[in-house]
C-alpha positions in Angstrom: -13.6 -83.0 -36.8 -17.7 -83.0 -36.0 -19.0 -80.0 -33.5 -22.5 -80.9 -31.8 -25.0 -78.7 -31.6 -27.6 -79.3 -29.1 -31.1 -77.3 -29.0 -33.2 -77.4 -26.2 -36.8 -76.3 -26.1 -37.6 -72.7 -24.6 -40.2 -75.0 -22.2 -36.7 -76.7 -20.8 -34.1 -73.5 -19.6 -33.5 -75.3 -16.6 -32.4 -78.5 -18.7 -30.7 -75.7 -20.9 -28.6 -74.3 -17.9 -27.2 -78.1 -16.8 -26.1 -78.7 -20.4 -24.1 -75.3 -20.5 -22.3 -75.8 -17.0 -21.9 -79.2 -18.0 -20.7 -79.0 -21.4 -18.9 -75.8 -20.9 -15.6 -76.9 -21.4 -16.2 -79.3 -24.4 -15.0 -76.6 -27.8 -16.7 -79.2 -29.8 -20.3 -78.6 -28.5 -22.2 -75.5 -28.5 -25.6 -75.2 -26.4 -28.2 -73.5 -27.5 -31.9 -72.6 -26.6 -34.6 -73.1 -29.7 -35.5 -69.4 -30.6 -37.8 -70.3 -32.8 -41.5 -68.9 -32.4 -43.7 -69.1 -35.6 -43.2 -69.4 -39.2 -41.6 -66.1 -40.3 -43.8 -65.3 -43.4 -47.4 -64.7 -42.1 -48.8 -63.3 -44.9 -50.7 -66.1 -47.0 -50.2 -63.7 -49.8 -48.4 -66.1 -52.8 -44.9 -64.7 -53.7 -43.6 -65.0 -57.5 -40.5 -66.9 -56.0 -39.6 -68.7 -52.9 -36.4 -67.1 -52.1 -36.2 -69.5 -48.5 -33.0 -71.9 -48.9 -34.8 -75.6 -48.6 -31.0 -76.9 -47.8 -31.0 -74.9 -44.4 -33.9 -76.5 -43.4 -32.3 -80.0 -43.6 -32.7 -81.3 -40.5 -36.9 -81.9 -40.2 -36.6 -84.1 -37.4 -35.8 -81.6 -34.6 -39.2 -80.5 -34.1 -40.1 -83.6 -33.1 -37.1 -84.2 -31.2 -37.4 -81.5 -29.1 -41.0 -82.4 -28.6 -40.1 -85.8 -27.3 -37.0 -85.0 -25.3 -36.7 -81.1 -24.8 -33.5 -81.2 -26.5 -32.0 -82.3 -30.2 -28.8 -83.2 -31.0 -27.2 -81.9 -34.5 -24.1 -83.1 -36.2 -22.2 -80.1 -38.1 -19.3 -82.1 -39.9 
């Protein structure tokens, strides 16, 4: 059975707070606010080897999804 996973912006809590009330009693959805600030490593220093999972990182279109809507929608099968 798929689960949903929808991210809305920081910029959006208001939109963030509707989807929660509204969605609340929906177990295949979870709502959830993008806590994401900047790119973790900020040293430019060169590491011997990149130990970030590039499988995680799957889903490249959200950024501009939440850019364009204030909220993404993911699939978790």
């Amino acid at each position: 059975m798929a689960r949903y996973l929808f991210i809305v912006s920081l910029q959006h809590k208001a939109v963030y707070g509707v989807l929660r009330e509204r969605l609340s009693n929906d177990a295949k959805v979870d709502v959830i606010l993008d806590r994401r600030r900047v790119n973790r490593r900020r040293a430019s220093v060169p590491v011997a080897l990149e130990r970030r999972n590039a499988d995680r990182r799957r889903h490249v279109g959200i950024n501009d999804e939440l850019r364009r809507h204030s909220v993404a929608v993911v699939t978790i099968s």
